[in-house]
C-alpha positions as CSV (number, residue, x, y, z in Angstrom):
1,X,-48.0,-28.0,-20.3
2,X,-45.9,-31.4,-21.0
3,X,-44.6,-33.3,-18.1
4,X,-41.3,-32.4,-17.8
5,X,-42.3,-28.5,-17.7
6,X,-44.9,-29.6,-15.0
7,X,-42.0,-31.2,-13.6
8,X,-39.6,-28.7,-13.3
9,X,-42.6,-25.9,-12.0
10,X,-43.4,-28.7,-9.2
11,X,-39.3,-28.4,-8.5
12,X,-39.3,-25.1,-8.6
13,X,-42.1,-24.5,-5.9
14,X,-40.5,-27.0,-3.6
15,X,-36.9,-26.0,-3.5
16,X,-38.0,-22.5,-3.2
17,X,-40.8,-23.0,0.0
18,X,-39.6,-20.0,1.7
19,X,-38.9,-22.5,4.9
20,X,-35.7,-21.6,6.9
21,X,-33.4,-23.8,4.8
22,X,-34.6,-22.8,1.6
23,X,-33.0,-21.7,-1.6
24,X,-30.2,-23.5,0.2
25,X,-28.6,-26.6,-1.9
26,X,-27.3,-26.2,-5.4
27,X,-28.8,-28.4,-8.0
28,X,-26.9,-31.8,-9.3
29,X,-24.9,-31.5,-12.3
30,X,-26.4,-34.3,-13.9
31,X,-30.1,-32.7,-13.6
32,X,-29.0,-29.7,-14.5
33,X,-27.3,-31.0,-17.6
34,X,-30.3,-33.1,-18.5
35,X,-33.4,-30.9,-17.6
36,X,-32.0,-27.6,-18.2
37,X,-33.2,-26.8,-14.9
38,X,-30.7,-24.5,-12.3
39,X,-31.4,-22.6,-9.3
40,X,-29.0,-19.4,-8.3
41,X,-26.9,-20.2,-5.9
42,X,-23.8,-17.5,-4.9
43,X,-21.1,-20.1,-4.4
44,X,-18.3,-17.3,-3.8
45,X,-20.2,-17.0,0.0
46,X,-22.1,-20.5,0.4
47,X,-22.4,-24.2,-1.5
48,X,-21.8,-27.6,-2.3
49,X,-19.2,-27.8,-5.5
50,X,-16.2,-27.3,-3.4
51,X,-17.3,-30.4,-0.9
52,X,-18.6,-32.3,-3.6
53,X,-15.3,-31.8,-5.3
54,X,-13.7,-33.3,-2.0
55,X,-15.8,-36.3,-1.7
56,X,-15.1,-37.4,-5.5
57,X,-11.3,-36.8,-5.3
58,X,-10.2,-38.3,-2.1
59,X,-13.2,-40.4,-1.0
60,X,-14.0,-44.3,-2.2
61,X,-18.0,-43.9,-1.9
62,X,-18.6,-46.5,-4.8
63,X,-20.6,-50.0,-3.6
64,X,-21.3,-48.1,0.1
65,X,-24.9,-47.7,2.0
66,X,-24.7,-43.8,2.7
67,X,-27.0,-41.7,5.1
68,X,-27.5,-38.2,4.3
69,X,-28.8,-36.7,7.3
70,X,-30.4,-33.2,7.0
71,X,-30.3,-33.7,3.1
72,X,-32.2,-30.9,2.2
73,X,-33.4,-31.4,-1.6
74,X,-30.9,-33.7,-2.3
75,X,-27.5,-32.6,-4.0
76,X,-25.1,-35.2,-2.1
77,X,-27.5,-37.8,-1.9
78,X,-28.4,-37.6,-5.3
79,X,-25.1,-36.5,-6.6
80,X,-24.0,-39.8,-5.5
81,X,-26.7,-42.2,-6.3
82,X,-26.0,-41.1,-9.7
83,X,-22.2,-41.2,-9.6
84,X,-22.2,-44.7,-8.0
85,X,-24.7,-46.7,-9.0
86,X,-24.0,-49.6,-7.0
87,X,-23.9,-47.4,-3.9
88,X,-27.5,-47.3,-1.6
89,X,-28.1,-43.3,-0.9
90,X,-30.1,-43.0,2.2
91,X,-31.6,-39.2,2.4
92,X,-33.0,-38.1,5.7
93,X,-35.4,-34.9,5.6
94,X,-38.1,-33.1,8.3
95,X,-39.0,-30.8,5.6
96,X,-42.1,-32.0,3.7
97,X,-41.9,-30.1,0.6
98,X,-37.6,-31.0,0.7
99,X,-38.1,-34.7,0.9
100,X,-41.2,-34.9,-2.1
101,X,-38.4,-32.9,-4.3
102,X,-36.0,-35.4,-3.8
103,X,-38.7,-38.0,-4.6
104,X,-39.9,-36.7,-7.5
105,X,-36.2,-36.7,-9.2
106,X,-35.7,-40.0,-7.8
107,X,-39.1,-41.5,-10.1
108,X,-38.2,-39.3,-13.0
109,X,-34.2,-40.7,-13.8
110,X,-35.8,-44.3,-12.4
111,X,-33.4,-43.6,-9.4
112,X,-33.9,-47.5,-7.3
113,X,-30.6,-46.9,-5.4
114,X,-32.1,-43.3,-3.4
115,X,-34.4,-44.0,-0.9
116,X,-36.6,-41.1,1.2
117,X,-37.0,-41.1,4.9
118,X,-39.1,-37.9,5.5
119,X,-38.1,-36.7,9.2
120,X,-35.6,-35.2,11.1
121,X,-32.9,-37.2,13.7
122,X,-33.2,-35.9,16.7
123,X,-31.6,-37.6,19.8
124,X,-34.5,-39.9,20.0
125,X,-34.7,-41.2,16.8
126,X,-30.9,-42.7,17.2
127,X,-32.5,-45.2,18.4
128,X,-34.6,-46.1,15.7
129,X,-32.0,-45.7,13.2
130,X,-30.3,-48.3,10.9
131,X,-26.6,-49.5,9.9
132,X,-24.9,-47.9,7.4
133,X,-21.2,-48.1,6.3
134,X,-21.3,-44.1,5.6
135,X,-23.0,-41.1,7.4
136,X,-22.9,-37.3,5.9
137,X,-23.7,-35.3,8.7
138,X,-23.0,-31.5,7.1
139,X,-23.9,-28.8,9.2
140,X,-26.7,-29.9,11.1
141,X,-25.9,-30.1,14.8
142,X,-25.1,-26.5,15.8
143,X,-29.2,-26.3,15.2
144,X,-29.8,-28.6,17.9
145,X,-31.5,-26.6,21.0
146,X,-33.0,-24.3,18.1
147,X,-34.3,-26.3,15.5
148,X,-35.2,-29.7,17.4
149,X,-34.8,-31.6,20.6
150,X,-34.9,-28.0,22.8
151,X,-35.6,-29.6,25.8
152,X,-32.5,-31.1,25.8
153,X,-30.2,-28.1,25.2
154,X,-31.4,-24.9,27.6
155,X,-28.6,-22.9,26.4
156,X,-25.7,-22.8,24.2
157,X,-23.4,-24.1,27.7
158,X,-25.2,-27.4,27.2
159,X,-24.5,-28.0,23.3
160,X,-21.3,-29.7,24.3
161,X,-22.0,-32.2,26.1
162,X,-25.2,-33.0,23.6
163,X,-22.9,-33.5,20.8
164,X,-20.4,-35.9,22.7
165,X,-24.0,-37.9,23.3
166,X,-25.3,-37.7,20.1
167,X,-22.1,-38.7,17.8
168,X,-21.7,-41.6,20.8
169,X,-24.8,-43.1,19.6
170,X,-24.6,-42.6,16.4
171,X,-21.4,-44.5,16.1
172,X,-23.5,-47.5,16.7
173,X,-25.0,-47.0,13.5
174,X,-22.2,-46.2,10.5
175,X,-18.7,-47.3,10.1
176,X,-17.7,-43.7,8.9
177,X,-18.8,-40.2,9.2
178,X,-18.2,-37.4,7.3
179,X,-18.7,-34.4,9.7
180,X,-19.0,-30.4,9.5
181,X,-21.3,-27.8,11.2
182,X,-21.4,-24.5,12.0
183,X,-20.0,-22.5,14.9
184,X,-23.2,-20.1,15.4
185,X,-25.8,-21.9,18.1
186,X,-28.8,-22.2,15.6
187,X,-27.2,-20.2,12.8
188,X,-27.2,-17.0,15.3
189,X,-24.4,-14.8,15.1
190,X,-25.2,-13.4,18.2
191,X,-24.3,-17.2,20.3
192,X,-21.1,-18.3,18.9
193,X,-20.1,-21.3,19.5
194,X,-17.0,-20.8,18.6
195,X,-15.5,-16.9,17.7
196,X,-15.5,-17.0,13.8
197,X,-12.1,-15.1,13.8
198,X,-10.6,-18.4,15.6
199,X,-10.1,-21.0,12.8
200,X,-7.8,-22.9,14.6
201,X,-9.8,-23.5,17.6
202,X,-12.9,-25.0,15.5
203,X,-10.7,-27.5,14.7
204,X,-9.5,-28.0,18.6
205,X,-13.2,-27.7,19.9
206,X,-14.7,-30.7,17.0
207,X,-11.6,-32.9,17.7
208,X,-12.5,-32.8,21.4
209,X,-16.1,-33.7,21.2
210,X,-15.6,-36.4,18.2
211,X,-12.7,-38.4,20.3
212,X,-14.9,-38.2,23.1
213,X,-17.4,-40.0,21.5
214,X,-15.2,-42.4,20.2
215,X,-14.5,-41.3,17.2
216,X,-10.8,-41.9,15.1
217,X,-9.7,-38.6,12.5
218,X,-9.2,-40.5,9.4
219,X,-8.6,-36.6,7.8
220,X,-9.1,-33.3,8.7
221,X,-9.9,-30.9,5.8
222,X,-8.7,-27.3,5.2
223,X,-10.2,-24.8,2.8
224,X,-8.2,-22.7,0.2
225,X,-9.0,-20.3,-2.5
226,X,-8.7,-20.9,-6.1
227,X,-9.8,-19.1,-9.2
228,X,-12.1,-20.3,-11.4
229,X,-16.4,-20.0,-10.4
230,X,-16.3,-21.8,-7.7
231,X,-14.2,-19.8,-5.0
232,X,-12.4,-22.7,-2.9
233,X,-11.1,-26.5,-2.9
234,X,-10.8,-28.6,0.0
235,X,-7.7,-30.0,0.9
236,X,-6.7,-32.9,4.0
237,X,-4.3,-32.0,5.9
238,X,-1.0,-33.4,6.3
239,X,-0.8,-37.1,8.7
240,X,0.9,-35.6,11.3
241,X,-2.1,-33.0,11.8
242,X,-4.0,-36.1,11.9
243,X,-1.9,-37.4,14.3
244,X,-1.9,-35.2,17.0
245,X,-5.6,-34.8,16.5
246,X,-6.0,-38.7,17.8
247,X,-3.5,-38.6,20.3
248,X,-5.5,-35.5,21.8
249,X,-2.1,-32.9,21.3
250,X,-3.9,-29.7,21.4
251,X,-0.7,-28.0,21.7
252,X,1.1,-29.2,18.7
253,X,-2.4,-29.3,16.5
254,X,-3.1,-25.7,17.2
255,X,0.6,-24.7,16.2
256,X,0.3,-27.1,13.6
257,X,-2.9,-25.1,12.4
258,X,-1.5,-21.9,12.9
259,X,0.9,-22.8,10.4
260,X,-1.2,-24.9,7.4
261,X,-4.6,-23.0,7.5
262,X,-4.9,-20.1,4.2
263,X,-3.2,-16.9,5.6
264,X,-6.2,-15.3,3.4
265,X,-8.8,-17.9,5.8
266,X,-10.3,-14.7,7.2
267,X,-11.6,-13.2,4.1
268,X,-13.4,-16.3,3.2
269,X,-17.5,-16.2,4.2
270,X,-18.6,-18.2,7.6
271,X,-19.6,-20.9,5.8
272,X,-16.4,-21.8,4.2
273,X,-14.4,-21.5,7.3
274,X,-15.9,-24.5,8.4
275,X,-13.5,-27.7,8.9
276,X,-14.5,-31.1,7.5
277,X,-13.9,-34.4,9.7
278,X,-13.7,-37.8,7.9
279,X,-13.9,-39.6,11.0
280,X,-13.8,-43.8,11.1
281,X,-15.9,-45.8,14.4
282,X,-12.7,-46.9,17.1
């Protein structure tokens, strides 16, 4: 066996570790392109074209210190230490067998701007952390209580308040933070945090808990459908959405909502009715 088919067997057993968040991440274009190498991912009900689309079209990234917290094996922080070279891509991963994936495509393309920090963030480790001017922060938090720092969240009533504390001390730490989670505590369908049926009121709910932590909306993103393999784009909503988000109008942002979100929203999967926050430190 040469080395790059011991490579890509190594990175084949890794990504696929049967852990919870497993056969989870799509693969980076550029490896992909390079090594041949692709793992099946059914983007029409879960994945990471559609956001990655976002962040290249409407996001300056280029020359930036970027966290990826809960990277998983690696497709935004490696999508982007390849896209911008003179960017720093941080990747944050508790899963052993997650982080040494991302390691090993980091020696193999000589990768000096993707650096490894193999654990998890829980409340704690705020403290601990480091400046950065950008923070991805996709769908992590609604595991809280579950998947780390229990103690701290008894029940799905206390989740709140946790995030408000959380996002507070993180803004110590980045300049900007892209934001999304889920709306099932723990990825349960039976402890919503929000009903999935109420699009408008994920929006309402985040806004509350990000402004409360003293956080500004730079945008708020909205998914539509589009043809073509990958099933939706992600679009910011208009300024005055934006508007009313800051200045805490829940009245005119849920009309507002009412109004902009995809009149098809409801057949999309859970994980594409998710909002997006691009959220700057006030």
């Amino acid at each position: 066996m040469n080395e790059q088919d011991a490579l890509l067997d190594r990175l084949g057993e890794l990504y696929s570790d049967s852990s919870k968040h497993s056969v989870y991440q799509s693969i980076p274009t550029f490896i992909q392109d390079s090594l041949n190498y692709r793992e099946s991912i059914n983007e029409r009900w879960r994945g990471d074209s559609a956001r990655w689309a976002y962040l290249h079209k409407y996001l300056d990234l280029n020359n930036r210190s970027i966290l990826d917290i809960g990277a998983n094996t690696g497709f935004f922080t490696l999508s982007l230490a390849h896209m911008y070279p003179e960017s720093t891509c941080t990747a944050m991963e508790g899963n052993a067998n997650h982080a040494e994936f991302i390691e090993l495509v980091k020696a193999h393309y000589q990768m000096s701007n993707v650096r490894v920090l193999h654990r998890y963030l829980d409340f704690a480790g705020l403290d601990e952390l480091g400046t950065y001017d950008t923070v991805l922060l996709f769908n992590v938090l609604h595991h809280a209580g579950v998947d780390f720092d229990e103690p701290l969240i008894p029940s799905r009533d206390d989740l709140y308040a946790y995030l408000v504390r959380y996002l507070t001390k993180l803004r110590n730490h980045c300049d900007q933070l892209l934001f999304q989670m889920g709306y099932n505590w723990g990825g349960n369908k039976q402890q919503p945090i929000v009903a999935l049926a109420n699009d408008s009121e994920k929006y309402i709910y985040t806004n509350r808990f990000l402004q409360e932590a003293g956080w500004s909306i730079a945008h708020m993103v909205a998914t539509y459908g589009c043809d073509g393999m990958v099933p939706v784009y992600h679009q910011n909503l208009p300024d005055d959405v934006v508007n009313a988000a800051n200045a805490r109008d829940a009245t005119t942002l849920r009309r507002r909502l009412d109004e902009l979100l995809a009149p098809d929203l409801d057949t999309f999967s859970e994980f594409y009715r998710r909002p997006i926050f691009v959220c700057t430190r006030r």
